[in-house]
C-alpha positions, 0 to 999 in steps of 0.5 A, a space after each residue: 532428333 540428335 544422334 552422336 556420330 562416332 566422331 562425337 559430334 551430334 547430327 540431326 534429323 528433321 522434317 522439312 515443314 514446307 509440306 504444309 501450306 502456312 504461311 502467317 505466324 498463326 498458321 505456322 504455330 497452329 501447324 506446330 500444334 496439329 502437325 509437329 507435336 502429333 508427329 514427335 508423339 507418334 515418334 516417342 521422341 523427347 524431341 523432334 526437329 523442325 526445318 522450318 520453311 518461312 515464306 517471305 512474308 512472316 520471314 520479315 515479320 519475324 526478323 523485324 519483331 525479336 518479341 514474335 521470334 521469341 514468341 514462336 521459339 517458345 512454342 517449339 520449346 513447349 512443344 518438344 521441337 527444336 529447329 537448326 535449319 530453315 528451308 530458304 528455296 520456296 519464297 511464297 505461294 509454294 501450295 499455290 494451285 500452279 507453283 512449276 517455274 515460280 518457285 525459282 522467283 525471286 532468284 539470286 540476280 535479285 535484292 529481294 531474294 538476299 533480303 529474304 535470305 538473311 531475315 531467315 537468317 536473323 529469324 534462325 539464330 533466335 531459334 537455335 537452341 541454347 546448346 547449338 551454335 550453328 544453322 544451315 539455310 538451304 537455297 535455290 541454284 542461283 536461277 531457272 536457266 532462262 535467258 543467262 549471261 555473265 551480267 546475271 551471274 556477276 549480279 549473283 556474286 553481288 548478291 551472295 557476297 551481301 550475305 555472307 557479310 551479313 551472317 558475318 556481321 550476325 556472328 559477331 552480335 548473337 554468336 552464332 554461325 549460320 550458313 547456306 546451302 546451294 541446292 543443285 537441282 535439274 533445269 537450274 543454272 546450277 543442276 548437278 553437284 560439280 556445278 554448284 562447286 564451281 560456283 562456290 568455288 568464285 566465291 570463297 567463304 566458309 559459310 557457303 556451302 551445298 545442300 545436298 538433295 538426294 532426289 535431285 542427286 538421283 535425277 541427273 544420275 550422280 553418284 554419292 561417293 563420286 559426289 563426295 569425294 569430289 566435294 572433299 577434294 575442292 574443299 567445299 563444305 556440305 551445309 545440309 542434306 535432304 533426304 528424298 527419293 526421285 521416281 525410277 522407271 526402267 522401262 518407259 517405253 512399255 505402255 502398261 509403264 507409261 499408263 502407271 506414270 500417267 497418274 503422277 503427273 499434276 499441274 502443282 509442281 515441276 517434273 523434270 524427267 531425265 535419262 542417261 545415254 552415251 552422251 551424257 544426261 539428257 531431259 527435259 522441264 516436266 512429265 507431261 512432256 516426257 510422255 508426250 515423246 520428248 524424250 527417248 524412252 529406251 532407256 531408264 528414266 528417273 523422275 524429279 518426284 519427291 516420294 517417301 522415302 520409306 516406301 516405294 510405288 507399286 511395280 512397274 515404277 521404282 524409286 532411287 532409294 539406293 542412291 539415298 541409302 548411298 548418300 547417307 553412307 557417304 554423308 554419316 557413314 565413315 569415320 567423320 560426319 560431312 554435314 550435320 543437318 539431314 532432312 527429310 523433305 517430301 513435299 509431295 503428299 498432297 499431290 500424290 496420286 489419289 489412291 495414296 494420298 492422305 485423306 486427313 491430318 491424321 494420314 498424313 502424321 502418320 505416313 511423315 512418322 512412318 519416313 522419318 523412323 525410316 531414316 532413323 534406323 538407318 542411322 543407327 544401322 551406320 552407328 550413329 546413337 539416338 540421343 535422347 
């Protein structure tokens, strides 16, 4: 979907396709057909964005082989899709029974993980659309905290200066300007906003930018305007932005609480739990460890639980819905447009708990439309128009 902002650029809204568990060129264009095209039906929109997550695999396959790119830009075109921003932080098996502390391997110390990074890159650029010059690539925080040192981070350095010299040298044979997103999230070497600032800061390039997750941004308890103003004031440029809700729980120490929050938890992926003292942020690496006491429950805890963001859990557990609300204002709300790519990434439908789960294909379009007519008419309530 495109919207004009009132500056008179356009911003779009996409849905992140890592929800799906694809990873070969058929099973992406069968998941186009069964997934995407019902979803823009169900939506009555002439178009729909796709931001496309490609595990390495067909990532490299697709950058060696400009036939298969064409060939899968031919489907989005068919299809009534359109894609200007790639998911670049899972590097395989995201849908693999346990993912947790994989989903930060290959990280950014490594060869591998800039290999992959710019065949997106050169995957991308063949399917923006005619009218569009400009792509985003979001990306993990550098590394999982393990084990850090000056000589991971120097090797960091190396490998994000390789490409940006790549999406330079991209530039000048396609035209097209591609850039990537950092994205902040908790237990990572980068884990709030001002962190991931510092870091671009050392490594000053126009094409590299935040990813502004709105659910980790409500995890490590950051405000959206103080967030923005402060990206203003350093001059770092915000890529792209995910539209997500974490889960909000004012009361974890009552035990009718800590019975609803039982059900959330799964072996899949990582939970990291935090709370807010006087002190500062404090936490710890998934829920099953915050409900097994590791962390002070006496105060509000919020958990890093992609939800829809339409919808909100039944009481006693909230969500951060406000802080995207926020995140938007601040993003798309005033007089000119801080990012241009939003998406809606909840990852999470299927391991819901299993009395909100989809069931089927069908529940699942469904509740993804339900999300994004949410996050459509919030910004046409912020004055943007939906473009046709």
């Amino acid at each position: 979907m495109r919207f004009r902002h009132a500056d008179g650029s356009t911003v779009h809204l996409a849905y992140c396709t890592n929800v799906h568990p694809a990873e070969d060129l058929d099973g992406i264009v069968a998941q186009l057909h069964d997934f995407s095209a019902p979803l823009r039906r169900h939506l009555e929109s002439e178009r729909l964005g796709v931001g496309l997550w490609l595990a390495q695999d067909v990532a490299a396959r697709l950058a060696h082989d400009r036939s298969d790119r064409l060939k899968l830009r031919g489907v989005l075109d068919d299809l009534g899709l359109e894609v200007v921003t790639l998911n670049g932080f899972p590097y395989e098996a995201f849908h693999a029974p346990v993912v947790k502390l994989a989903v930060y391997r290959p990280d950014w110390t490594e060869p591998a993980r800039a290999d992959y990074t710019l065949a997106l890159a050169a995957v991308l650029c063949d399917l923006l659309p005619d009218d569009v010059t400009a792509g985003s690539i979001s990306t993990l925080p550098l590394a999982w905290r393990s084990d850090w040192n000056q000589q991971r981070a120097d090797q960091c350095k190396v490998q994000l200066e390789r490409v940006v010299r790549g999406f330079e040298e991209l530039q000048e044979t396609t035209g097209k300007f591609i850039s990537l997103g950092i994205e902040p999230e908790p237990g990572c070497i980068v884990e709030t906003t001002a962190q991931a600032a510092a870091t671009l800061e050392a490594i000053p390039s126009e094409r590299l930018g935040v990813c502004l997750d709105t659910c980790h941004m409500a995890v490590q308890f950051e405000s959206p305007s103080h967030t923005v103003e402060m990206l203003d004031g350093r001059g770092v440029r915000v890529a792209k932005s995910q539209l997500a809700s974490a889960l909000r729980i004012s009361d974890p120490g009552a035990p009718e609480v800590r019975e609803a929050l039982e059900v959330f938890t799964e072996p899949r992926f990582l939970h990291q739990t935090r709370t807010c003292e006087a002190a500062g942020v404090i936490g710890v690496d998934d829920l099953p460890e915050a409900l097994a006491g590791g962390l002070d429950d006496t105060s509000e805890w919020r958990v890093h639980f992609h939800t829809a963001i339409h919808t909100r859990p039944e009481p006693p557990i909230g969500t951060t819905q406000d802080v995207l609300l926020d995140a938007l204002d601040q993003l798309v709300g005033g007089p000119v447009a801080r990012t241009h790519h939003l998406e809606v990434e909840t990852y999470t439908w299927t391991v819901l708990p299993a009395d909100r789960r989809p069931t089927n294909a069908a529940e699942l379009v469904e509740g993804m439309a339900h999300e994004i007519a949410w996050a459509r008419d919030r910004l046409v309530d912020l004055g943007l128009e939906e473009l046709s």
